[in-house]
MIFI-158164 format. One record per residue (C-alpha): residue number from 1; z, y, x; residue in one letter. Coordinates in Angstrom, 2 decimals. Each point is the difference from the previous one (the first is absolute). Layout:
BEGIN
NUM, Z, Y, X, A
...
***
This chain:
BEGIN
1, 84.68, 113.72, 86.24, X
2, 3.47, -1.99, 0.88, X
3, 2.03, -0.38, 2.86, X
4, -0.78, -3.33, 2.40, X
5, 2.79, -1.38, 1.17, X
6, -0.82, -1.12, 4.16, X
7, 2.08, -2.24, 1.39, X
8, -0.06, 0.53, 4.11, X
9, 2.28, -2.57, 0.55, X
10, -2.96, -2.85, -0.71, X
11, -2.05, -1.11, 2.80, X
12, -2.76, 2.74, 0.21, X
13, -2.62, -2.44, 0.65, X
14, 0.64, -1.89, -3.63, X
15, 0.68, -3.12, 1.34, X
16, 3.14, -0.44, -2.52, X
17, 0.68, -3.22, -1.35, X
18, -0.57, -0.66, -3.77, X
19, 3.86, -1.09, 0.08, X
20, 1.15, 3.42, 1.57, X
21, -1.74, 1.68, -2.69, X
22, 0.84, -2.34, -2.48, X
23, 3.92, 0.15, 0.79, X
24, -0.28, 3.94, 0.54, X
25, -1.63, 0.58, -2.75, X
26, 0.81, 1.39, -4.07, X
27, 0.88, -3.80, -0.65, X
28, 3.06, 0.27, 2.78, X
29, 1.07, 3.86, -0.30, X
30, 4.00, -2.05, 1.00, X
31, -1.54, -1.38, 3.42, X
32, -0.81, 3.40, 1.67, X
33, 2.98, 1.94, -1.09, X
34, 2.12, -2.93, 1.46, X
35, -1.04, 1.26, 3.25, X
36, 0.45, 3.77, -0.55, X
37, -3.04, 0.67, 1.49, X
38, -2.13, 1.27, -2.83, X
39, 2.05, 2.33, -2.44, X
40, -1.31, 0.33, -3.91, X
41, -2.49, 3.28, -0.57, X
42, -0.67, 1.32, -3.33, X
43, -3.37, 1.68, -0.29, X
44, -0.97, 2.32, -3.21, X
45, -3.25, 1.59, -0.74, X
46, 0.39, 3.61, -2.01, X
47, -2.58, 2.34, -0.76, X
48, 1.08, 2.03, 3.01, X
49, 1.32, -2.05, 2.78, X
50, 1.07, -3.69, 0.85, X
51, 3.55, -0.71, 0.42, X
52, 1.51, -2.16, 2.12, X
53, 3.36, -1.34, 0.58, X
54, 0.98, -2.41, 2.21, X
55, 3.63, -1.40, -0.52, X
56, 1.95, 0.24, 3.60, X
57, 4.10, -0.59, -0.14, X
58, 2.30, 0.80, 2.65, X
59, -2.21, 2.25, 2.09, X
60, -0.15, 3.59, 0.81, X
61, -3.24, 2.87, -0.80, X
62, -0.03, -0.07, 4.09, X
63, -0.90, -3.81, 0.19, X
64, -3.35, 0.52, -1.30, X
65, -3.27, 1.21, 1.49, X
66, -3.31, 0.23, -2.47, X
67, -3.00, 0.67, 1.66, X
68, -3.10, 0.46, -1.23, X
69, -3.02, -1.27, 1.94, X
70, -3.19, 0.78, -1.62, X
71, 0.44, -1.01, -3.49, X
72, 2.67, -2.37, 0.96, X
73, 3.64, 0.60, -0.77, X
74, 2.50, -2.27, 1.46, X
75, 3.65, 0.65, -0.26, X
76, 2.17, -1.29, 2.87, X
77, 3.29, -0.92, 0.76, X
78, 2.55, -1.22, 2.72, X
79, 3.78, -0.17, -0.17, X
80, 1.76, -1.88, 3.13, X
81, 3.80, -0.71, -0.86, X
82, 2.94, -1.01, 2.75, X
83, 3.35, -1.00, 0.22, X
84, 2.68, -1.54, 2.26, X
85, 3.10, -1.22, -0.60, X
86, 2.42, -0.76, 2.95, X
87, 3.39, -1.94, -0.67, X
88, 1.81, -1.54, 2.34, X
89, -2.23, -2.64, 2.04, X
90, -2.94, 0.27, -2.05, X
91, -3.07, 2.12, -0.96, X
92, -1.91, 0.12, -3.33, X
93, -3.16, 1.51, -0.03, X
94, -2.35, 0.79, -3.43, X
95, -3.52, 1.02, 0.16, X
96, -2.13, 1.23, -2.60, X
97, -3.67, 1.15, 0.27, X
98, -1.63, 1.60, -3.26, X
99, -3.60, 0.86, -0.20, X
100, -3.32, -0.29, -2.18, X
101, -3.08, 1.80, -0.33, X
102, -1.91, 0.67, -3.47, X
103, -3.59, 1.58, 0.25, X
104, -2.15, 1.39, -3.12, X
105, -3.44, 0.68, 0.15, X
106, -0.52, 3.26, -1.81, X
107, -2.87, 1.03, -2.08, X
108, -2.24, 2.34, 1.02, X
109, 0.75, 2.94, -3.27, X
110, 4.06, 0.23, 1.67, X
111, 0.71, 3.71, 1.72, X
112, 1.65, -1.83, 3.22, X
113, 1.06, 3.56, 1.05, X
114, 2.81, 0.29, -3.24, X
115, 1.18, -3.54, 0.60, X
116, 4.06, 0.45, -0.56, X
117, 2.74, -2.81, 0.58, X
118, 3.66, -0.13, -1.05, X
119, 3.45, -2.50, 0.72, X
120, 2.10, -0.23, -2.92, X
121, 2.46, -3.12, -0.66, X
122, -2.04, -2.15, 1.48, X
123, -3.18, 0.66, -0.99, X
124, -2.71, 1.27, 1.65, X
125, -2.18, 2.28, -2.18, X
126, -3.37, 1.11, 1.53, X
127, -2.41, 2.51, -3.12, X
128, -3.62, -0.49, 1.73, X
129, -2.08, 3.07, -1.83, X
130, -3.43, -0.32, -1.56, X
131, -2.95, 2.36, 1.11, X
132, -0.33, 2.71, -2.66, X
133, -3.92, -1.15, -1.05, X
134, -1.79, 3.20, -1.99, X
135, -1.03, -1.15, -3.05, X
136, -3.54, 0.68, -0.91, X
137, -0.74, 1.33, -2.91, X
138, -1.67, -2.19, -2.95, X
139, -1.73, 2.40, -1.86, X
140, -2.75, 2.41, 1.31, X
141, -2.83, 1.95, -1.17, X
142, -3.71, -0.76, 1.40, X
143, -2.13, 2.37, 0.37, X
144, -3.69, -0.68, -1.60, X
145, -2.92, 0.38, 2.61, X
***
């Protein structure tokens, strides 16, 4: 099983345009990073785990919140940013408001209980554990009636 990428930021009843998804799509990747609101995740499958990393400049480990909601993980974050300048007659004010949300829909074989996450240079690095499965054995003796 994979990862599912969920994207909470569409219209929950699925009345999206064919142009939204169009233009937010693989065929415009440019279009949403423009914005800032949707930052680039790498997913990999190992034997093991799944791996995630989700590429985040410029913020801090505090700025983020991942919660996991049944076998939904979103990762969160909000950064607010302020700052006046006074000179002489005049003010200057600068505003800047940082947030997205990016939600995975987990598989049902991941241990949600050894879930780990880690901020390092930007990155956000999140190792999602598989469910040790016993393996049954393949050969067996039968016993004749």
């Amino acid at each position: 099983m994979s990862l599912i990428k969920f994207n909470s930021a569409k219209n929950p009843y699925g009345l999206d345009t064919f142009f939204n998804d169009f233009f937010e799509g693989e065929f415009f990747p440019q279009s949403r990073m423009k914005s800032g609101s949707l930052p680039a995740a790498n997913i990999r499958e190992s034997e093991n785990a799944f791996h995630v990393e989700l590429a985040a400049p410029g913020m801090k480990k505090d700025d983020f919140k991942i919660e996991l909601s049944d076998d939904l993980l979103s990762i969160r974050t909000e950064k607010k940013a302020e700052t006046e300048e006074r000179e002489g007659k005049y003010t200057k004010r600068e505003f800047n408001y940082t947030s997205f949300v990016r939600s995975f829909q987990l598989p049902e074989d991941v241990d949600v209980e050894k879930i780990s996450a880690e901020y390092k240079d930007g990155v956000l690095s999140l190792d999602i554990p598989k469910m040790e499965i016993e393996q049954k054995s393949k050969t067996r003796q039968i016993a004749i009636k």
